[in-house]
Residue frames as a rotation matrix with the C-alpha (Angstrom) as fourth column:
UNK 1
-0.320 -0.929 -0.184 -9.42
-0.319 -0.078 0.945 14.87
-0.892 0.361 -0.272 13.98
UNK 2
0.645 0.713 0.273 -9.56
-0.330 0.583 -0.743 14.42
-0.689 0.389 0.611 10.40
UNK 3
-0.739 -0.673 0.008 -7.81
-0.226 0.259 0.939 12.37
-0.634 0.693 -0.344 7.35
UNK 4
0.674 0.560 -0.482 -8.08
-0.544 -0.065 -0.836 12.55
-0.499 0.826 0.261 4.33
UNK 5
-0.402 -0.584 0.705 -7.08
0.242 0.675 0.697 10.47
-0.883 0.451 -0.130 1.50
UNK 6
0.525 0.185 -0.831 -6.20
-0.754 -0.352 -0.555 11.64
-0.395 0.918 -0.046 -2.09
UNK 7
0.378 -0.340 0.861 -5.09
0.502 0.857 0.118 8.78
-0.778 0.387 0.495 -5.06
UNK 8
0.118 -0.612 -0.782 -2.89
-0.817 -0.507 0.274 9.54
-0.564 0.607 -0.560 -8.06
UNK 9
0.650 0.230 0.725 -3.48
-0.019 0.958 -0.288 6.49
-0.760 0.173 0.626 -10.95
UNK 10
0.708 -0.228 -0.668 -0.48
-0.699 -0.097 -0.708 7.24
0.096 0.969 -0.228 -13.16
UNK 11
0.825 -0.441 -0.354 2.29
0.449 0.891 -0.064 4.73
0.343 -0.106 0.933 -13.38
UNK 12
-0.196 -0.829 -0.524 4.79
0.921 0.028 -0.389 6.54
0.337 -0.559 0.758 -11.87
UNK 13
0.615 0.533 -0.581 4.90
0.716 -0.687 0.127 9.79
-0.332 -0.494 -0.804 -9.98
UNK 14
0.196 -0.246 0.949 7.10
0.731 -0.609 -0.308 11.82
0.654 0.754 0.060 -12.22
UNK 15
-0.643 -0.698 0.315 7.62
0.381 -0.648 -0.659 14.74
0.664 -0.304 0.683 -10.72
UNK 16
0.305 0.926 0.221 4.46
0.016 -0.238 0.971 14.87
0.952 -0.292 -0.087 -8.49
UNK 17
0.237 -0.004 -0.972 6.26
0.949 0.215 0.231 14.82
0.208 -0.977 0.055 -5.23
UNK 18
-0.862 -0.446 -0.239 7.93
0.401 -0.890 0.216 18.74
-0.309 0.090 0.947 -6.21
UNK 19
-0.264 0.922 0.283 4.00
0.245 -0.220 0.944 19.56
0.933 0.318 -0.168 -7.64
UNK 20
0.254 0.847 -0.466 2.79
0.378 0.357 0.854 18.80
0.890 -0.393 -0.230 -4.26
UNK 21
-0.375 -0.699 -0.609 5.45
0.927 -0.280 -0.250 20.38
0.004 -0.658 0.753 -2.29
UNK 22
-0.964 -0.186 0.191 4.69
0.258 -0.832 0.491 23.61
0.068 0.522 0.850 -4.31
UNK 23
-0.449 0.668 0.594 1.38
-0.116 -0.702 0.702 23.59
0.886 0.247 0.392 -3.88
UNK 24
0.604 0.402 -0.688 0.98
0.523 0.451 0.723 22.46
0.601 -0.797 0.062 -0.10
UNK 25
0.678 -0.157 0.718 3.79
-0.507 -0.807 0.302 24.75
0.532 -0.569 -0.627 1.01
UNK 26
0.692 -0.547 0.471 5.80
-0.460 0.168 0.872 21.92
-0.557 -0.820 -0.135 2.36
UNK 27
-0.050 -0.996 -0.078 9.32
-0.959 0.069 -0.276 20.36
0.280 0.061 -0.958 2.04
UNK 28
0.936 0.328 -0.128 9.44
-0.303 0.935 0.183 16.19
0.180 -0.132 0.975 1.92
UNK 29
0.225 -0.637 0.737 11.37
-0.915 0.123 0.385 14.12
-0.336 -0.761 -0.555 3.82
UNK 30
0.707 0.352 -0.614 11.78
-0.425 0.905 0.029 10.50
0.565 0.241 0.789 2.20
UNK 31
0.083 -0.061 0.995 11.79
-0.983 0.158 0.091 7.56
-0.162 -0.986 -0.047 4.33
UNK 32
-0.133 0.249 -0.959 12.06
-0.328 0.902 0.280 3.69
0.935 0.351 -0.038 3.79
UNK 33
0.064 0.604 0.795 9.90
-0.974 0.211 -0.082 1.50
-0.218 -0.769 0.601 5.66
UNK 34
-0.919 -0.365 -0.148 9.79
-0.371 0.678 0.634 -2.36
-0.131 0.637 -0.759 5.51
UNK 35
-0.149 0.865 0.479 5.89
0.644 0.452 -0.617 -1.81
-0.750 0.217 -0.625 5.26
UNK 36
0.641 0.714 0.281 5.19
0.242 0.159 -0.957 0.31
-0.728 0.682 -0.071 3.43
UNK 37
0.393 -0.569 0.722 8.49
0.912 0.341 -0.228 0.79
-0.117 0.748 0.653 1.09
UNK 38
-0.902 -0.388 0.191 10.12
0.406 -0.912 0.063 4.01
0.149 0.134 0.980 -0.25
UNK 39
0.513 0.782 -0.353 7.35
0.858 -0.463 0.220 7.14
0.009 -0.416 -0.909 1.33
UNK 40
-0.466 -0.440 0.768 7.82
0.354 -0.888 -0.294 10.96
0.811 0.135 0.569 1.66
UNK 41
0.362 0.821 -0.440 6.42
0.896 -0.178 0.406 12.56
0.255 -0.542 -0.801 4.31
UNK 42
-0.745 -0.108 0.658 5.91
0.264 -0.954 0.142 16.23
0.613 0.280 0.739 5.37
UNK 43
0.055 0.653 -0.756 4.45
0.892 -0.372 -0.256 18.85
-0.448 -0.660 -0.603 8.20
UNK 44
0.617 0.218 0.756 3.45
0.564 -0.793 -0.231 22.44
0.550 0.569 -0.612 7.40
UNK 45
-0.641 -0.649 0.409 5.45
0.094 -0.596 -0.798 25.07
0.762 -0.473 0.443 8.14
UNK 46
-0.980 0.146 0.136 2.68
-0.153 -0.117 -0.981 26.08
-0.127 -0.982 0.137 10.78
UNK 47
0.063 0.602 0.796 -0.06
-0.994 0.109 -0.003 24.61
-0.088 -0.791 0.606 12.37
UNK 48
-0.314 -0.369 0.875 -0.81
-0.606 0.787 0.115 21.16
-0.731 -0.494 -0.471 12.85
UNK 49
0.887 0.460 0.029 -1.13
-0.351 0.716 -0.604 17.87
-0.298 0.525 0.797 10.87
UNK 50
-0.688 -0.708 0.160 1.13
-0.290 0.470 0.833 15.41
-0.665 0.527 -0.529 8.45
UNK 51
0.483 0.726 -0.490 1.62
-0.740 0.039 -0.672 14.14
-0.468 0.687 0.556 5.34
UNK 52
-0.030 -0.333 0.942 2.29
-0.259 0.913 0.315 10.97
-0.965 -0.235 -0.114 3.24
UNK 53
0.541 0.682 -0.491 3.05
-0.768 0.162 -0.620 9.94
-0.344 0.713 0.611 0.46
UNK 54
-0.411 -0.593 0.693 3.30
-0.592 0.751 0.292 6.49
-0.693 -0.290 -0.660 -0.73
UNK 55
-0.854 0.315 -0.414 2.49
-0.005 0.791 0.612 3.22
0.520 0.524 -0.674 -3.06
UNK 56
0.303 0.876 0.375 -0.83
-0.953 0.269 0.141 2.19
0.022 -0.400 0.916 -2.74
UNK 57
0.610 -0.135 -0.781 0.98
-0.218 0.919 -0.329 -1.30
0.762 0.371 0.531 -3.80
UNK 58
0.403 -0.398 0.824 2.26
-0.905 -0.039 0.424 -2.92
-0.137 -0.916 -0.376 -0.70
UNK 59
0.869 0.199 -0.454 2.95
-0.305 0.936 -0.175 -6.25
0.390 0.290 0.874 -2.27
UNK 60
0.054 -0.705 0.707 5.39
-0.706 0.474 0.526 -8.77
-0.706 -0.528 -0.472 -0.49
UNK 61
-0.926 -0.261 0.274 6.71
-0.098 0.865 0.492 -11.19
-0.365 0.429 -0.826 -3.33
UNK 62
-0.704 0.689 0.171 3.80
0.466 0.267 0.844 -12.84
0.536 0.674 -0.509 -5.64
UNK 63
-0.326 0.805 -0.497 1.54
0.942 0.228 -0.247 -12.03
-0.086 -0.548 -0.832 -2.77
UNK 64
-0.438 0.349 0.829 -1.13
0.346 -0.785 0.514 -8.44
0.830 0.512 0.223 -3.95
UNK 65
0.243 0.480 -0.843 -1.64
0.966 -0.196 0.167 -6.15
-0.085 -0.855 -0.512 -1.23
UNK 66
-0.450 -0.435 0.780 -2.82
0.499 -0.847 -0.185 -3.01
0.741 0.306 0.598 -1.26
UNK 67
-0.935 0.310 -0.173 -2.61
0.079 -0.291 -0.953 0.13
-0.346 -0.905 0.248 1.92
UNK 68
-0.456 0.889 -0.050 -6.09
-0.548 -0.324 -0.771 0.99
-0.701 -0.324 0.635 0.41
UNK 69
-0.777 0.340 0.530 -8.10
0.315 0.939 -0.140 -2.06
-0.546 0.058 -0.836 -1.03
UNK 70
0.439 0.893 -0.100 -11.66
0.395 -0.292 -0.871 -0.16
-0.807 0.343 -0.481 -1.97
UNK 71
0.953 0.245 -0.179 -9.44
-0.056 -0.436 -0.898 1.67
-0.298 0.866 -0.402 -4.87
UNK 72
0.252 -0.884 0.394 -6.78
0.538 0.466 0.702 -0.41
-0.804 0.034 0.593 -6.66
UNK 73
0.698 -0.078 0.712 -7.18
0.610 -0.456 -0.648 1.95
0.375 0.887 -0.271 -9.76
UNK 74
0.943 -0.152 0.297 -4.65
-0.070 -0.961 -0.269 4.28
0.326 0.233 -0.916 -7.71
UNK 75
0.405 -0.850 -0.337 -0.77
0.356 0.486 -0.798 3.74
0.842 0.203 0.499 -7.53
UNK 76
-0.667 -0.740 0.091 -0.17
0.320 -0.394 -0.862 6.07
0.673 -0.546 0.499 -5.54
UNK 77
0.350 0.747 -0.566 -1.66
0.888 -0.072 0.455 7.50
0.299 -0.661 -0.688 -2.06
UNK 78
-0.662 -0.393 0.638 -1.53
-0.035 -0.835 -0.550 11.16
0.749 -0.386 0.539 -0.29
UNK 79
0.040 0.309 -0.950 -2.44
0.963 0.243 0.119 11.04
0.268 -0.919 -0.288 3.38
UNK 80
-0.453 -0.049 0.890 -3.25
-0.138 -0.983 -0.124 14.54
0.881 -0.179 0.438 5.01
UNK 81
0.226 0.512 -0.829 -4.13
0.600 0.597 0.533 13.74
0.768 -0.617 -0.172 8.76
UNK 82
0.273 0.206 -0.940 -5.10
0.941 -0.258 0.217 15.79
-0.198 -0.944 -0.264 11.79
UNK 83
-0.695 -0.342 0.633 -4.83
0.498 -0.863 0.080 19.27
0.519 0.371 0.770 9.67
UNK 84
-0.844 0.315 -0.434 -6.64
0.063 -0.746 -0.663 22.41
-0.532 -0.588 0.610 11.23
UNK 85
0.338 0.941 -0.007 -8.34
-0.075 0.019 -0.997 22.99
-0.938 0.338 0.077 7.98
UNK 86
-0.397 -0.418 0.817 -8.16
0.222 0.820 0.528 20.43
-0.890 0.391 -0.232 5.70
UNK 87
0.674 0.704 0.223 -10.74
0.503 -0.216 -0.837 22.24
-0.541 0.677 -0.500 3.24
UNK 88
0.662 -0.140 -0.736 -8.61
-0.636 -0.624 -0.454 24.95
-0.395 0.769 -0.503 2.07
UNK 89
-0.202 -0.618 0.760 -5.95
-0.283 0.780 0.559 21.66
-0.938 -0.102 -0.332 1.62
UNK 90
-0.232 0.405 0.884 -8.33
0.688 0.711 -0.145 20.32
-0.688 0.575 -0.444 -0.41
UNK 91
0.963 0.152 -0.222 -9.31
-0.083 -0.617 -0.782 23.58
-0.256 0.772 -0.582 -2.95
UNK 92
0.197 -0.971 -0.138 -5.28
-0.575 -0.229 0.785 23.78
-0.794 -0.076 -0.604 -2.75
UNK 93
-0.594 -0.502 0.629 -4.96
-0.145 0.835 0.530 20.45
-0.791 0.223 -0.569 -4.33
UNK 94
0.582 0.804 0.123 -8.07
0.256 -0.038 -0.966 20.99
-0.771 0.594 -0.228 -6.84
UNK 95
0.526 -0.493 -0.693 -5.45
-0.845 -0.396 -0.360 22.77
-0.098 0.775 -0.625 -9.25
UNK 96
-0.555 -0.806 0.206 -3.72
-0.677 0.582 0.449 19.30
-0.482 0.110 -0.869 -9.67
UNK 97
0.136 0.736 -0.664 -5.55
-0.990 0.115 -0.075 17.09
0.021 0.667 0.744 -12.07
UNK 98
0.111 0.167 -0.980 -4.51
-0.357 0.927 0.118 13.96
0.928 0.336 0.163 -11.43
UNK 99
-0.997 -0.071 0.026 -4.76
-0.033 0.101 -0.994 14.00
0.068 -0.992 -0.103 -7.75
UNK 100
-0.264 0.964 0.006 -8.16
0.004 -0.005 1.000 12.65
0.964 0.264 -0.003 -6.93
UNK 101
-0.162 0.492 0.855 -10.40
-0.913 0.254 -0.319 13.18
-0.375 -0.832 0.408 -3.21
UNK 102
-0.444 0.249 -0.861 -11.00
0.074 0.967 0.242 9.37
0.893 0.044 -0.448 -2.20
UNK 103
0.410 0.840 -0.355 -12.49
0.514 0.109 0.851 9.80
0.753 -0.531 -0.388 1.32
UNK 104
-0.380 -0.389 0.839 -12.12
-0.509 -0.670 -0.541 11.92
0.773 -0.632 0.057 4.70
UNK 105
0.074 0.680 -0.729 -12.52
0.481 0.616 0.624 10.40
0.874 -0.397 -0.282 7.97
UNK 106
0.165 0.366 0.916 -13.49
-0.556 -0.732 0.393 11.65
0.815 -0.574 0.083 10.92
UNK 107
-0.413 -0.336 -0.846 -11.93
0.720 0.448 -0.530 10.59
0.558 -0.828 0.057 14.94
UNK 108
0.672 0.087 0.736 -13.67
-0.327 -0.856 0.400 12.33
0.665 -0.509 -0.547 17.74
């Protein structure tokens, strides 16, 4: 299985959640959580996987916490996890400029 993680460092997402719809093909769902806060999330019309999107800023009161520590430069996170084939995902997203690759992991 794999996930990927893309970052997004503007101060607000603007209209990037309808950007990302449009170019991923899918249709967000938004969710509140009491971890990680207001989130969208989204499956493909067909085959398998999910998506996420959310604050990298998880803070609780005074206290700085963030879902992905190694890069605080990005506000915002996009999770893509347990796709068929996450490559063409990724060329997909290439036509978005402020949507950076941050890292892909691998689960056998």
């Amino acid at each position: 299985m794999i996930y990927d993680v893309y970052g997004y460092g503007e101060p607000s997402l603007g209209d990037q959640p309808a950007q990302l719809a449009a170019t991923l093909g899918v249709q967000w769902v938004q969710h509140e959580s009491d971890y990680r806060g207001s989130y969208f999330a989204a499956r493909p019309r067909t085959g398998t996987g999910k998506l996420r999107l959310q604050s990298n800023d998880l803070r609780d009161g005074d206290v700085e916490y963030f879902q992905e520590p190694d890069f605080p430069e990005y506000r915002y996170l996009l999770f893509l996890d347990k796709f068929d084939r996450p490559d063409e995902l990724r060329s997909k997203l290439a036509a978005l400029p402020h949507w950076r690759f941050l890292y892909r992991s691998v689960v056998e």
